[in-house]
Backbone as JSON Lines, residues from 0, in Angstrom:
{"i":0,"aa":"X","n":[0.84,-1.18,0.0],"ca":[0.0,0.0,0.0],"c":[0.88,1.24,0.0]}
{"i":1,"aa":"X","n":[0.72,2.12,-0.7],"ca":[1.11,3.75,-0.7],"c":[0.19,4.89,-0.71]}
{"i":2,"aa":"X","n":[0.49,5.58,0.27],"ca":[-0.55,6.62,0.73],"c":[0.72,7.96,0.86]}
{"i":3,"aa":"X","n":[-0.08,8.94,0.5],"ca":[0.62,10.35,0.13],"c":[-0.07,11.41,0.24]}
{"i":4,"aa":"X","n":[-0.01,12.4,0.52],"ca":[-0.27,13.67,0.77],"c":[0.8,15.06,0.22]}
{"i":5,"aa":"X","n":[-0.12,15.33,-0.65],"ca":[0.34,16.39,-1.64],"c":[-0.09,17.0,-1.29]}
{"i":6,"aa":"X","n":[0.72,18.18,-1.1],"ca":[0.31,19.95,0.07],"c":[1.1,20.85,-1.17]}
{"i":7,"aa":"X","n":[-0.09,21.52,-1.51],"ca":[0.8,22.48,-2.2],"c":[0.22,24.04,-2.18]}
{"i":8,"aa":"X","n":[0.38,25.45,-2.06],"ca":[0.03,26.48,-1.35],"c":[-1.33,26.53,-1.4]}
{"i":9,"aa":"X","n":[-2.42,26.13,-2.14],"ca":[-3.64,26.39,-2.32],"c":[-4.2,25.5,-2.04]}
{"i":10,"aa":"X","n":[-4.12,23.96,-1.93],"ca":[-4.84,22.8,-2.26],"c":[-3.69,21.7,-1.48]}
{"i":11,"aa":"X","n":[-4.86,21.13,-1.0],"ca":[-4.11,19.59,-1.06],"c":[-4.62,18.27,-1.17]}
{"i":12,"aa":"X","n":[-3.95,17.0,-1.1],"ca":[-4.68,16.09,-2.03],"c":[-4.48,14.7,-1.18]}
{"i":13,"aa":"X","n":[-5.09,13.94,-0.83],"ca":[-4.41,12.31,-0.15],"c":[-4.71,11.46,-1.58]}
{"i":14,"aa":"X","n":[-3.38,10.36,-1.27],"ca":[-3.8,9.87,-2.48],"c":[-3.22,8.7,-1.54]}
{"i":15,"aa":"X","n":[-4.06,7.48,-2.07],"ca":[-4.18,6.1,-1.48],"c":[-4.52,4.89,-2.44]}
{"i":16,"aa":"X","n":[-3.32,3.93,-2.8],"ca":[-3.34,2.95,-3.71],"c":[-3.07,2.02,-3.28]}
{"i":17,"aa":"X","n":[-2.72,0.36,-4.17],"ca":[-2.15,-0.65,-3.77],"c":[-0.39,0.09,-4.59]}
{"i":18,"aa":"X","n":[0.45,-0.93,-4.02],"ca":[1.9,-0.36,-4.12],"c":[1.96,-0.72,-5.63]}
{"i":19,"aa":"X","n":[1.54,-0.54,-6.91],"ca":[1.7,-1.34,-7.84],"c":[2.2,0.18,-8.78]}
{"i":20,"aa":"X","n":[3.14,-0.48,-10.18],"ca":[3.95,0.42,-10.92],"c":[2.64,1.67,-11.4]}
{"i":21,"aa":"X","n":[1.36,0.33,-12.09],"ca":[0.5,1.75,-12.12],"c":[0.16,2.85,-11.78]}
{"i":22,"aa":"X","n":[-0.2,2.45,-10.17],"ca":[-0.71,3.13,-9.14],"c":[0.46,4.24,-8.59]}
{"i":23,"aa":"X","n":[2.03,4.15,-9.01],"ca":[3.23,4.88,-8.95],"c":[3.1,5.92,-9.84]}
{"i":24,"aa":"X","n":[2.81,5.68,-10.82],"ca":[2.36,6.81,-11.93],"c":[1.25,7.48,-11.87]}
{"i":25,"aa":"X","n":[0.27,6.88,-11.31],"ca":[-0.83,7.84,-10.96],"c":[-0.52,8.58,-9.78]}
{"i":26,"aa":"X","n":[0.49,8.57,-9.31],"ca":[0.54,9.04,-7.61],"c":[1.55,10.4,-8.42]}
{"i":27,"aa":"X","n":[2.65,9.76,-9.43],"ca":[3.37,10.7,-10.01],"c":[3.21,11.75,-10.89]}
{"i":28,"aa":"X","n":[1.77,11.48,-11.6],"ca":[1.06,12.6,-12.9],"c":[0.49,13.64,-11.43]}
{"i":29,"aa":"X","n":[-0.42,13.07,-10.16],"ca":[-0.74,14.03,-10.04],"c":[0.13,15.03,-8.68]}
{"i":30,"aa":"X","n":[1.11,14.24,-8.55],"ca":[2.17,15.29,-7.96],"c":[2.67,16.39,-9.31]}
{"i":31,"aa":"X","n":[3.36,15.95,-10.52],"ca":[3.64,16.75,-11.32],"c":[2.52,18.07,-11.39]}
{"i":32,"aa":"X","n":[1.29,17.29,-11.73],"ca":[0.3,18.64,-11.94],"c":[0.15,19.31,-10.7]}
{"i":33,"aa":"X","n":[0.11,18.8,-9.89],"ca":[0.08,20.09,-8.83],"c":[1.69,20.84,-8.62]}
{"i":34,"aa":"X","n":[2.82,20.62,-9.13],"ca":[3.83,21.01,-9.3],"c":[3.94,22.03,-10.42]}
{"i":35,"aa":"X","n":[2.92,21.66,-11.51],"ca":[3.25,22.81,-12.52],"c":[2.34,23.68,-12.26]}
{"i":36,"aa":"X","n":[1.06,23.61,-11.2],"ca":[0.61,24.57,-10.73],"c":[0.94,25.54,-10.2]}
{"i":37,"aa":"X","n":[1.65,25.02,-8.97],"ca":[2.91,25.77,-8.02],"c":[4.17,24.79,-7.91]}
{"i":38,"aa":"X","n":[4.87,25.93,-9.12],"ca":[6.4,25.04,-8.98],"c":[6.74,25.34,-7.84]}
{"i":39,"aa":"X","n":[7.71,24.31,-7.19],"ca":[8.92,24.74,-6.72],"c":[7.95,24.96,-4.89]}
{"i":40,"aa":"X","n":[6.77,24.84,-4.96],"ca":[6.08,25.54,-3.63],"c":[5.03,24.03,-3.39]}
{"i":41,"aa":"X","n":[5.48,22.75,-3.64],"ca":[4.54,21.78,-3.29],"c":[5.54,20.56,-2.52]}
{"i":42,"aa":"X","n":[5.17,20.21,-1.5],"ca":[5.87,18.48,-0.97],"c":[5.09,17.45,-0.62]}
{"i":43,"aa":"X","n":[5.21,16.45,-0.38],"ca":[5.32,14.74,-0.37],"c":[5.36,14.58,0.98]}
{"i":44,"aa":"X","n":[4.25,14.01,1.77],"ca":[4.19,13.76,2.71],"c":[4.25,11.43,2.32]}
{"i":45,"aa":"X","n":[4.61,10.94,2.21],"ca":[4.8,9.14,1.39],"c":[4.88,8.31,2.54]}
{"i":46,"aa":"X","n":[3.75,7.42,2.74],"ca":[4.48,6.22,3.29],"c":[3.69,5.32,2.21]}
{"i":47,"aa":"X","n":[4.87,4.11,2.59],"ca":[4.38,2.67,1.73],"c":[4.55,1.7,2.18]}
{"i":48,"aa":"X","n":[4.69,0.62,1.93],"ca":[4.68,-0.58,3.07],"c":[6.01,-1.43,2.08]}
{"i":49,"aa":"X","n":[6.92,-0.95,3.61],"ca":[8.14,-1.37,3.29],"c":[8.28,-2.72,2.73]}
{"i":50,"aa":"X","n":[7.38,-3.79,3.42],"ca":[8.07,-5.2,2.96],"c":[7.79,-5.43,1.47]}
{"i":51,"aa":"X","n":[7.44,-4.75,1.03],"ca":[7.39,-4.91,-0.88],"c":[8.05,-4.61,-1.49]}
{"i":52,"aa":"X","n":[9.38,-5.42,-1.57],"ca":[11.11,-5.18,-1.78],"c":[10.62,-4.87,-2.89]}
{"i":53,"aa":"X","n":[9.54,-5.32,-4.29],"ca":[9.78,-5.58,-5.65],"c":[9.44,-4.13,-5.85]}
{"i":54,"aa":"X","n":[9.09,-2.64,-5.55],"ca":[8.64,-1.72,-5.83],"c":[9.45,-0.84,-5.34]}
{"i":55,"aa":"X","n":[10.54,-1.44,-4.41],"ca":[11.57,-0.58,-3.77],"c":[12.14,0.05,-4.77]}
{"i":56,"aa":"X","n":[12.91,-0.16,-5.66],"ca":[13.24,0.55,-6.51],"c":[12.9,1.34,-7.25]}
{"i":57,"aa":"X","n":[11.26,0.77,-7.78],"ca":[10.34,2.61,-8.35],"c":[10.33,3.32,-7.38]}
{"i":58,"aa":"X","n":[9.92,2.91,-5.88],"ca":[9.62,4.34,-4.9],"c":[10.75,4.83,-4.85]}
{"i":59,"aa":"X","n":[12.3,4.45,-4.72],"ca":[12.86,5.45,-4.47],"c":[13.67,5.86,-5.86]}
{"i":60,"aa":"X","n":[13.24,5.81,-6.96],"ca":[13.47,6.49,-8.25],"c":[12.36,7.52,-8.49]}
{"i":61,"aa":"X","n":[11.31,7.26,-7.94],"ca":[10.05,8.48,-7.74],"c":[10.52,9.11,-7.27]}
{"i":62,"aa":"X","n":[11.25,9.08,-5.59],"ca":[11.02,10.27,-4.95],"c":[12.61,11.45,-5.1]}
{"i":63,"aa":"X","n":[13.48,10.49,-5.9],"ca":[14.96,10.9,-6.5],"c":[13.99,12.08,-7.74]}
{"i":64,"aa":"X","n":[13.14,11.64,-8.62],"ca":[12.68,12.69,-9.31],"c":[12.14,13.51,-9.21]}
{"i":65,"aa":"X","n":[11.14,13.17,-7.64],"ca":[10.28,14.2,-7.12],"c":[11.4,15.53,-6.56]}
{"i":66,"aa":"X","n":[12.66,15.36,-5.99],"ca":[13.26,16.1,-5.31],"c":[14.15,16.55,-6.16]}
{"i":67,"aa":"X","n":[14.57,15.81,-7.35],"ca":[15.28,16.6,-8.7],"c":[14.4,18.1,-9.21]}
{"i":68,"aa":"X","n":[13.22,17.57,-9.05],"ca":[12.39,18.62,-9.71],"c":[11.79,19.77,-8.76]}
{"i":69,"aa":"X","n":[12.68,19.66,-7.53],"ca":[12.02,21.21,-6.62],"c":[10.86,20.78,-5.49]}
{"i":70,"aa":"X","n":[10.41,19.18,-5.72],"ca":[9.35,18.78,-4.88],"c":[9.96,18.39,-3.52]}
{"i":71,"aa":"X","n":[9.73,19.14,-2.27],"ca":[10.37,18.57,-0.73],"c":[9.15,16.97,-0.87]}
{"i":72,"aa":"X","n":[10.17,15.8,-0.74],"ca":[9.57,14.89,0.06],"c":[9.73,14.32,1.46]}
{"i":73,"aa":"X","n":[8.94,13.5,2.34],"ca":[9.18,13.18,3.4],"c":[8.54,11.89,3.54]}
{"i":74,"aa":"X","n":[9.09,11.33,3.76],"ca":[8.76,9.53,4.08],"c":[8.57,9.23,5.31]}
{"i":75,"aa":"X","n":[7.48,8.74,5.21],"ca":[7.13,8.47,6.98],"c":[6.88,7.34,7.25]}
């Protein structure tokens, strides 16, 4: 499971899936759009359920891009 909270100056958003690559990309289109809303002024509140080694590597290539691109994340 991955659950997230996108805070960004106007709006914010929970978003709650199973841990799957799909459900990574949907978590990732709508961080971007609220990013090109307010660049540079939105973060990532993420938890996911660690024992799902096989996704370890998208989550933390997500959140390497989320923070390339100006997005503060925080993993909880």
């Amino acid at each position: 499971m991955i659950e997230a909270h996108i805070i960004g100056p106007s709006s914010s958003l929970y978003y709650s899936a199973p841990a799957t690559a799909y459900d990574l990309e949907n978590l990732r289109t709508h961080v971007r759009d609220a990013n090109s809303a307010s660049p540079h002024r939105v973060h990532v509140e993420l938890m996911f359920d660690r024992s799902d080694r096989a996704l370890a590597p998208e989550v933390s290539n997500l959140i390497r891009e989320f923070t390339a691109n100006g997005i503060a994340v925080r993993v909880l």
